[in-house]
Each structure stands twice: as structure tokens, then as C-alpha cells.
mmCIF file of the N, C-alpha and C atoms, coordinates in Angstrom:
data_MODEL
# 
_entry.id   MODEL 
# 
loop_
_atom_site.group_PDB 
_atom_site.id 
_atom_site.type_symbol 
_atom_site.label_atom_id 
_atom_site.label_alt_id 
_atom_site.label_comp_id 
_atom_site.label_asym_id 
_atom_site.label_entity_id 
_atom_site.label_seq_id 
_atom_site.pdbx_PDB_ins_code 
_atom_site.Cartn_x 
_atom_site.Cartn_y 
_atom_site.Cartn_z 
_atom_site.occupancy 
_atom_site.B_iso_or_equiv 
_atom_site.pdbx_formal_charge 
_atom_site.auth_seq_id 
_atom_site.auth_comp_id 
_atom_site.auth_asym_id 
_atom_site.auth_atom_id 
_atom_site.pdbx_PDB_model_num 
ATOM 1   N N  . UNK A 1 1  ? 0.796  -1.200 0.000  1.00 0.00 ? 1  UNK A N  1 
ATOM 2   C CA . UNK A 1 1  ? 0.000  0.000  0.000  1.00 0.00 ? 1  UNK A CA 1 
ATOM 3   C C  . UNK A 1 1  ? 0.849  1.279  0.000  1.00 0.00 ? 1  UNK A C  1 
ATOM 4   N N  . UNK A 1 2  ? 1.739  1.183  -0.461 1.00 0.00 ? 2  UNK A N  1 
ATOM 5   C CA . UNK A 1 2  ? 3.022  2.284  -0.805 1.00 0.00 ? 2  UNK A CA 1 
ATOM 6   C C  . UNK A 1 2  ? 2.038  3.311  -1.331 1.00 0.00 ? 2  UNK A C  1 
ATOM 7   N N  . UNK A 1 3  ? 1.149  3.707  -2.450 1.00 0.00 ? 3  UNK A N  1 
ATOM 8   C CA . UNK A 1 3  ? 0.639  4.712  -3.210 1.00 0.00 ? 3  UNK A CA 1 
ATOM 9   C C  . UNK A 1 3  ? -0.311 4.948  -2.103 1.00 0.00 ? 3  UNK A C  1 
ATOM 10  N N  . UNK A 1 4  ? -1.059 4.707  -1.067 1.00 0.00 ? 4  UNK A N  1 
ATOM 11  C CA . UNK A 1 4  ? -1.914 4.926  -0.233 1.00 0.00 ? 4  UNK A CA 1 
ATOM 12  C C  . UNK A 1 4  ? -1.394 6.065  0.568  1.00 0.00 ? 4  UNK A C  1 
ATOM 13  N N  . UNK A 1 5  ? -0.226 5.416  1.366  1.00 0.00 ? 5  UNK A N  1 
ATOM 14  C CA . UNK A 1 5  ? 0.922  6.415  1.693  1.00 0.00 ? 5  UNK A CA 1 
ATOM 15  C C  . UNK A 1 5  ? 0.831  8.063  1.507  1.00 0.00 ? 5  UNK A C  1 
ATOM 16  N N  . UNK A 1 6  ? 1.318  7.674  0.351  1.00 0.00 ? 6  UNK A N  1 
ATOM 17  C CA . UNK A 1 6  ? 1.307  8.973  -0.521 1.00 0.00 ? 6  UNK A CA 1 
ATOM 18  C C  . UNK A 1 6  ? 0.343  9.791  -0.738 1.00 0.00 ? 6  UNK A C  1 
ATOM 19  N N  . UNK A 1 7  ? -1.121 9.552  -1.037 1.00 0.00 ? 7  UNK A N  1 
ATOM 20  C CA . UNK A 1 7  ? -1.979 10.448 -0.930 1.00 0.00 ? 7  UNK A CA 1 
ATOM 21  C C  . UNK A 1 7  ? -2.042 10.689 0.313  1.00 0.00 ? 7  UNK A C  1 
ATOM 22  N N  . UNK A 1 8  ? -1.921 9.874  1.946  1.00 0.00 ? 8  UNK A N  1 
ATOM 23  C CA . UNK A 1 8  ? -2.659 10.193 2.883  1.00 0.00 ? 8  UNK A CA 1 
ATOM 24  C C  . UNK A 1 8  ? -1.237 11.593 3.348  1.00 0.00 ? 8  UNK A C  1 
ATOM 25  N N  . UNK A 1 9  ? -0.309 11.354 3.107  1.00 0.00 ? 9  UNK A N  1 
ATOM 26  C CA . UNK A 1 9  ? 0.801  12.677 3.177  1.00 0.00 ? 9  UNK A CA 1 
ATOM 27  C C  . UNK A 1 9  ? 0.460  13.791 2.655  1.00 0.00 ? 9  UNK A C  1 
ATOM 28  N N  . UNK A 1 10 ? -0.179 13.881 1.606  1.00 0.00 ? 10 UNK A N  1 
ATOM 29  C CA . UNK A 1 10 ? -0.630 14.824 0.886  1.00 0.00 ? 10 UNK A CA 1 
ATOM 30  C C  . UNK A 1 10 ? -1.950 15.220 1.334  1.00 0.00 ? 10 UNK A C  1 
ATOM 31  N N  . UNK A 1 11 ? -2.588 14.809 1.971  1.00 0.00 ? 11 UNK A N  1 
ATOM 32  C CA . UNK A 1 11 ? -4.046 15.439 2.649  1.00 0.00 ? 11 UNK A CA 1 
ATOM 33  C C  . UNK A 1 11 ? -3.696 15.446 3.950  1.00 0.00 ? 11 UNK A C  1 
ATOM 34  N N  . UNK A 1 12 ? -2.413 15.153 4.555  1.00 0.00 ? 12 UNK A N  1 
ATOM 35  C CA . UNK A 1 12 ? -2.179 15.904 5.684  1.00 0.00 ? 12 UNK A CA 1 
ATOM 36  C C  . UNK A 1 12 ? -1.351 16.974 5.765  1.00 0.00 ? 12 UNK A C  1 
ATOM 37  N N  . UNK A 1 13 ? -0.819 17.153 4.640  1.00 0.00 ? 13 UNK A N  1 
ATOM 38  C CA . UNK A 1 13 ? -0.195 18.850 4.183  1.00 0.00 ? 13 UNK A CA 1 
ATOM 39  C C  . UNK A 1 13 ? -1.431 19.595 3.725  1.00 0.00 ? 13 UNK A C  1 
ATOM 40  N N  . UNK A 1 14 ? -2.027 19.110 3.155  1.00 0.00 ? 14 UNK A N  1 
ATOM 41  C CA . UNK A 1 14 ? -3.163 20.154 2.932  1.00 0.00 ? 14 UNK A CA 1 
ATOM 42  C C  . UNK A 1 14 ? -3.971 20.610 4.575  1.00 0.00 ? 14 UNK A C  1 
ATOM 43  N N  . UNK A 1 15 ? -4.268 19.765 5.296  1.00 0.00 ? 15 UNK A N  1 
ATOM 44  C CA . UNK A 1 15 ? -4.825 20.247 6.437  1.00 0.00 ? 15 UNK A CA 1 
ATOM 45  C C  . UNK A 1 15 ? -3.761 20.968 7.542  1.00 0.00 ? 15 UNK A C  1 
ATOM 46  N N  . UNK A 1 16 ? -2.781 20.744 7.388  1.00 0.00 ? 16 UNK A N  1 
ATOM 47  C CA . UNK A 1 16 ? -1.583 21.595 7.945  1.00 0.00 ? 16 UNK A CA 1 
ATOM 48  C C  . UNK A 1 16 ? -1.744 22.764 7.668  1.00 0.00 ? 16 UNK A C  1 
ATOM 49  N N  . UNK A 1 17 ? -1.786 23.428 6.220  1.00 0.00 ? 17 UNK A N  1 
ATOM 50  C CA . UNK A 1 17 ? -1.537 24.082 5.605  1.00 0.00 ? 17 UNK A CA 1 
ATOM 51  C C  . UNK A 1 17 ? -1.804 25.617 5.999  1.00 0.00 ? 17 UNK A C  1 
ATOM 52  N N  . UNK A 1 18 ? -1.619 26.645 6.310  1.00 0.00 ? 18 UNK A N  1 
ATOM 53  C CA . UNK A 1 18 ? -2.339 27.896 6.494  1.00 0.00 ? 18 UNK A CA 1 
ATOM 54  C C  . UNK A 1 18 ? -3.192 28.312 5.117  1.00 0.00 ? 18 UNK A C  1 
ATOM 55  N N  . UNK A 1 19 ? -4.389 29.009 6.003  1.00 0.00 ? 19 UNK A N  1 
ATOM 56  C CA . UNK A 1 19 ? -5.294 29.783 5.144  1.00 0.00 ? 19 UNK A CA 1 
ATOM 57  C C  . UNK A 1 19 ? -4.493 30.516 4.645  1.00 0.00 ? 19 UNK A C  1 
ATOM 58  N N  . UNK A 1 20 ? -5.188 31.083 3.323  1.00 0.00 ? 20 UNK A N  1 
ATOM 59  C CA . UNK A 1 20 ? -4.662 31.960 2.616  1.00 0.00 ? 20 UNK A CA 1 
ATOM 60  C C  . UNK A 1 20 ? -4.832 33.710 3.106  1.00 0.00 ? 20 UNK A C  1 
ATOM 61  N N  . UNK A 1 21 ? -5.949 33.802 4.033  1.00 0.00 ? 21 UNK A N  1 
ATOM 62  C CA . UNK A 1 21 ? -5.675 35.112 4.689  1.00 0.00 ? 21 UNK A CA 1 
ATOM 63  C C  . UNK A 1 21 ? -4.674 35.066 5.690  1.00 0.00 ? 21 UNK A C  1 
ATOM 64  N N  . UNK A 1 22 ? -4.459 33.751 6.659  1.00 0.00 ? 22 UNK A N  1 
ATOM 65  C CA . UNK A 1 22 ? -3.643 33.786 7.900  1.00 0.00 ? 22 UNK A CA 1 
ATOM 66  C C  . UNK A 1 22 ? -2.166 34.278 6.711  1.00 0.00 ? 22 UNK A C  1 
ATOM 67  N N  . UNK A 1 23 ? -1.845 33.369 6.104  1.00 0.00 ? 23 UNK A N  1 
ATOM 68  C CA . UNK A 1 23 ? -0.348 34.082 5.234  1.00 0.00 ? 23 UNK A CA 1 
ATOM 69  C C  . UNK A 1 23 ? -0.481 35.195 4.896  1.00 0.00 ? 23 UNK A C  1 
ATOM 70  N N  . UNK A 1 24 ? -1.311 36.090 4.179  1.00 0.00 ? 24 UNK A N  1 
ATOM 71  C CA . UNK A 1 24 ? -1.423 37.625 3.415  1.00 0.00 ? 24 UNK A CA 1 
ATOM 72  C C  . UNK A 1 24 ? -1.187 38.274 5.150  1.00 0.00 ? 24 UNK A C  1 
ATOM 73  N N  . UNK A 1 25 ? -2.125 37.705 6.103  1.00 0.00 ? 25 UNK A N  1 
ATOM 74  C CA . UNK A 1 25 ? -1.777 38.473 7.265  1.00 0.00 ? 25 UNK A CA 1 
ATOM 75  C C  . UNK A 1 25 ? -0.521 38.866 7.815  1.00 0.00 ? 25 UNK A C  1 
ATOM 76  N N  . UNK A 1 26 ? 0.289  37.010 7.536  1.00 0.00 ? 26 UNK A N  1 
ATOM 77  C CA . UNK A 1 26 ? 1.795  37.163 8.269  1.00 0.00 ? 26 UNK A CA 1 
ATOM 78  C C  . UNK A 1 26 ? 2.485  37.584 7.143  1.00 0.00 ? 26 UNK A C  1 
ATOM 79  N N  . UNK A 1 27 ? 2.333  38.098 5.649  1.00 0.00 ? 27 UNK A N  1 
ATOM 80  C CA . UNK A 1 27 ? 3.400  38.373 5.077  1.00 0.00 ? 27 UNK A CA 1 
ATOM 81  C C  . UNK A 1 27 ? 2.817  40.251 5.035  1.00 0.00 ? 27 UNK A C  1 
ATOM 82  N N  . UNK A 1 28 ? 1.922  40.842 5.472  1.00 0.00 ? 28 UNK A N  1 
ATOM 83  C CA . UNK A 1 28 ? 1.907  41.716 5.713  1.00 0.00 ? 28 UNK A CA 1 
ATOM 84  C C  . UNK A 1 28 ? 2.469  42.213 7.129  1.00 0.00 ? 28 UNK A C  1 
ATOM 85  N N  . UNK A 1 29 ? 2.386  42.006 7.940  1.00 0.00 ? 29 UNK A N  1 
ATOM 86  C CA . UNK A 1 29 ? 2.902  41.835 9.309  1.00 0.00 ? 29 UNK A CA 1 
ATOM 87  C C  . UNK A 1 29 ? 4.168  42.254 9.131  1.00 0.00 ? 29 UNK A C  1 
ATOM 88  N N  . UNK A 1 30 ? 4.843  41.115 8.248  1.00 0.00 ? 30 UNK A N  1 
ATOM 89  C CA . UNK A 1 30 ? 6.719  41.122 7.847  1.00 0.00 ? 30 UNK A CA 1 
ATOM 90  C C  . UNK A 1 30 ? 6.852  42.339 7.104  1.00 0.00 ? 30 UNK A C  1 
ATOM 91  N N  . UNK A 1 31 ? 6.547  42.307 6.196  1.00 0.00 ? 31 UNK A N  1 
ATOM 92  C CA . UNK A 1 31 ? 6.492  43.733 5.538  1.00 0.00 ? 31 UNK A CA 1 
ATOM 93  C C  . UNK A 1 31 ? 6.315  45.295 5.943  1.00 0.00 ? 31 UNK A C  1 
ATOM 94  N N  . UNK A 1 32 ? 5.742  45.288 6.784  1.00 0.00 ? 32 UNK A N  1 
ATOM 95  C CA . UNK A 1 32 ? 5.291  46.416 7.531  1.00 0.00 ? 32 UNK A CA 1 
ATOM 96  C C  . UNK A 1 32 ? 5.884  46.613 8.818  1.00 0.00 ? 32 UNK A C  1 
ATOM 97  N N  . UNK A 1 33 ? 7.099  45.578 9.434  1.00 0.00 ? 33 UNK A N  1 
ATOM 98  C CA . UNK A 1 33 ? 7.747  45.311 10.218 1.00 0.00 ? 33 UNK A CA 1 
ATOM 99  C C  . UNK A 1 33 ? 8.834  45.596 10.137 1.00 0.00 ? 33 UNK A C  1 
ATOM 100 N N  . UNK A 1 34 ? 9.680  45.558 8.544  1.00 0.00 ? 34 UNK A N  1 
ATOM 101 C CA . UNK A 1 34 ? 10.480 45.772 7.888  1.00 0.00 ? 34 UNK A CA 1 
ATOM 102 C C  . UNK A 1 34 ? 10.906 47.080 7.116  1.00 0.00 ? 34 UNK A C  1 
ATOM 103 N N  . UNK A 1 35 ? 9.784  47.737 6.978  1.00 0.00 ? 35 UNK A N  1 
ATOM 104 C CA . UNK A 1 35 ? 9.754  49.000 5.974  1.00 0.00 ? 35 UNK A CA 1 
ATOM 105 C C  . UNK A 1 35 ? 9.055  49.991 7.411  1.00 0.00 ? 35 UNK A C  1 
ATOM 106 N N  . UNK A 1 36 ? 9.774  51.223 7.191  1.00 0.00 ? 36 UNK A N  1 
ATOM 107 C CA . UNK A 1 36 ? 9.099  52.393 7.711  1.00 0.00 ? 36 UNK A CA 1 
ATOM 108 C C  . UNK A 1 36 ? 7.970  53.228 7.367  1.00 0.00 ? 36 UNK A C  1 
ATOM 109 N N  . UNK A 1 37 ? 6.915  53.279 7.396  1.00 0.00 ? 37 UNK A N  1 
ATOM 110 C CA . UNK A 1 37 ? 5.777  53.467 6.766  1.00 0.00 ? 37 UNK A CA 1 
ATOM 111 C C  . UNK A 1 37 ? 5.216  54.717 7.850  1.00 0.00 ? 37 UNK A C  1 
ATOM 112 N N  . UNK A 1 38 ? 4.815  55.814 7.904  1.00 0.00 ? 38 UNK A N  1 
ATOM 113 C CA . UNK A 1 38 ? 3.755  56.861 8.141  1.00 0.00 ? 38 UNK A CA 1 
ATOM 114 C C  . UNK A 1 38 ? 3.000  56.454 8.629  1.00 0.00 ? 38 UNK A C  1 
ATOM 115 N N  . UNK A 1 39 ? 2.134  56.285 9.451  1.00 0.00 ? 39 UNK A N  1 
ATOM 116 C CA . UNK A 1 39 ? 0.853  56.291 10.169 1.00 0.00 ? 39 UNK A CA 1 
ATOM 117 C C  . UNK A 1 39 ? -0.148 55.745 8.824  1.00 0.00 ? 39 UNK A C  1 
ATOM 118 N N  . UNK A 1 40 ? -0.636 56.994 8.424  1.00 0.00 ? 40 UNK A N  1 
ATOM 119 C CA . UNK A 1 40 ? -1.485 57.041 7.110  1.00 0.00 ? 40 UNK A CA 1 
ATOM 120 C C  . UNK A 1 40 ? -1.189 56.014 6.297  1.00 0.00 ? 40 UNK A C  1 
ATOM 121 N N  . UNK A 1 41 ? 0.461  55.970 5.616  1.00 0.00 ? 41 UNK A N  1 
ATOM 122 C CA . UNK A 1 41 ? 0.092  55.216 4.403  1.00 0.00 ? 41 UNK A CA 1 
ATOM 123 C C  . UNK A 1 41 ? 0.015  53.761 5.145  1.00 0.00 ? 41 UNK A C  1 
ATOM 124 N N  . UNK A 1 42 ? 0.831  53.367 6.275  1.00 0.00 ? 42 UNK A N  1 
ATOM 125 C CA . UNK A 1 42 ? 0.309  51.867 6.526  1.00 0.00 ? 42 UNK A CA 1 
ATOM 126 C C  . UNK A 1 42 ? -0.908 51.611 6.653  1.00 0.00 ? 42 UNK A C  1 
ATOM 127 N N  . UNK A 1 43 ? -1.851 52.569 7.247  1.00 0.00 ? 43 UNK A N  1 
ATOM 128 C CA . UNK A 1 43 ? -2.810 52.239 7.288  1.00 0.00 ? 43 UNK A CA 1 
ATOM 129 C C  . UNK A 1 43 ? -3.713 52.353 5.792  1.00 0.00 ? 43 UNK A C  1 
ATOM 130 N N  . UNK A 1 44 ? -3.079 52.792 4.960  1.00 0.00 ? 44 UNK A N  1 
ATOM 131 C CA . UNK A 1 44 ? -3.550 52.673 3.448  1.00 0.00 ? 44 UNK A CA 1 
ATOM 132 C C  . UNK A 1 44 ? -3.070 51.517 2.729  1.00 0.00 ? 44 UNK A C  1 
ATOM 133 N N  . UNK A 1 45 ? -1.884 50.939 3.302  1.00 0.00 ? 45 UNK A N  1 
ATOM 134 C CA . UNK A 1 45 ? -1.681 49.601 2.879  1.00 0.00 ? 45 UNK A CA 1 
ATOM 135 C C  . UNK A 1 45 ? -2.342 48.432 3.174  1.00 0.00 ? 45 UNK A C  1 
ATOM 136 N N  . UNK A 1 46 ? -2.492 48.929 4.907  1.00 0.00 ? 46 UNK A N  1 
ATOM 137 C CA . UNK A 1 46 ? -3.403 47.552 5.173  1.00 0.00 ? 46 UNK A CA 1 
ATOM 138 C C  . UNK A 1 46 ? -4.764 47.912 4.376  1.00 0.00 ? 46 UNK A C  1 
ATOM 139 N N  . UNK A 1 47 ? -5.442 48.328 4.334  1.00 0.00 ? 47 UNK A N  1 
ATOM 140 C CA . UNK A 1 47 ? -6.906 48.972 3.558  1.00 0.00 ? 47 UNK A CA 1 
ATOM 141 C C  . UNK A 1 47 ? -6.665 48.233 2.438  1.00 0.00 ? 47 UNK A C  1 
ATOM 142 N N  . UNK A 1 48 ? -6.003 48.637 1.148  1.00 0.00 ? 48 UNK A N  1 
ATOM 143 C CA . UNK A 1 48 ? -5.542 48.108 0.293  1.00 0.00 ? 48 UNK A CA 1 
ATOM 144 C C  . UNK A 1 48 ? -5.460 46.225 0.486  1.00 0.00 ? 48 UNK A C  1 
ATOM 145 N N  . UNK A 1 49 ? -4.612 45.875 1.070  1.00 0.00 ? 49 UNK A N  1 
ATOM 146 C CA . UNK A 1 49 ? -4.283 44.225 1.393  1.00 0.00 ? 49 UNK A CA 1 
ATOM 147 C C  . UNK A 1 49 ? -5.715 43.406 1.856  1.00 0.00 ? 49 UNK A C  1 
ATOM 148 N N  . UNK A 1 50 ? -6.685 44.516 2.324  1.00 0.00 ? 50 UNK A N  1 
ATOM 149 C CA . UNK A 1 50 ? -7.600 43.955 2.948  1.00 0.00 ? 50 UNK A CA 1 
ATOM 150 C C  . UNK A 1 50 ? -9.079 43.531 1.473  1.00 0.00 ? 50 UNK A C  1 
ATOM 151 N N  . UNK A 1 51 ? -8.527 44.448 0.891  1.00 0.00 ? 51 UNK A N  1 
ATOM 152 C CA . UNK A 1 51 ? -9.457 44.284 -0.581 1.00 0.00 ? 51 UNK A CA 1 
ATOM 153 C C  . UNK A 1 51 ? -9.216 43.097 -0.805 1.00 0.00 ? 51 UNK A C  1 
# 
């Protein structure tokens, strides 16, 4: 049952996996952690990211 294996690895990376907002969240986070941003425009970035 070697090929069994293999799919059941692969549907437990998928349930591992982060949502796709939890990542946009943490790669905004990094980004905005990293760069010096104004009051205003971060908060025009997040606005923006949130579209």
C-alpha cells in the first residue's frame, strides 16, 4: 500500500496548511515590520491588502 501512503501525506499537508488570509496576514505583518511606513500610508496599505 506504498501509493496509499502517498496520498494520505498529501491530505495531511493540505490540512496543515495555512489559510490563505492567515499568510497575506503574516506576510503583511513582515512587511510592515520591515519597511518604515507613516501612520497614514500603513494604514492605506493595510486597507488596500484587505481588498
Amino acid at each position: 500500500m506504498p501509493h496509499l501512503s502517498a496520498i494520505a501525506d498529501a491530505i495531511y499537508r493540505y490540512h496543515s496548511s495555512p489559510l490563505l488570509s492567515e499568510f497575506m496576514d503574516t506576510v503583511l505583518a513582515r512587511f510592515m515590520r520591515e519597511n518604515d511606513y507613516a501612520p497614514k500610508a500603513a494604514y492605506m496599505l493595510r486597507a488596500r491588502m484587505a481588498r
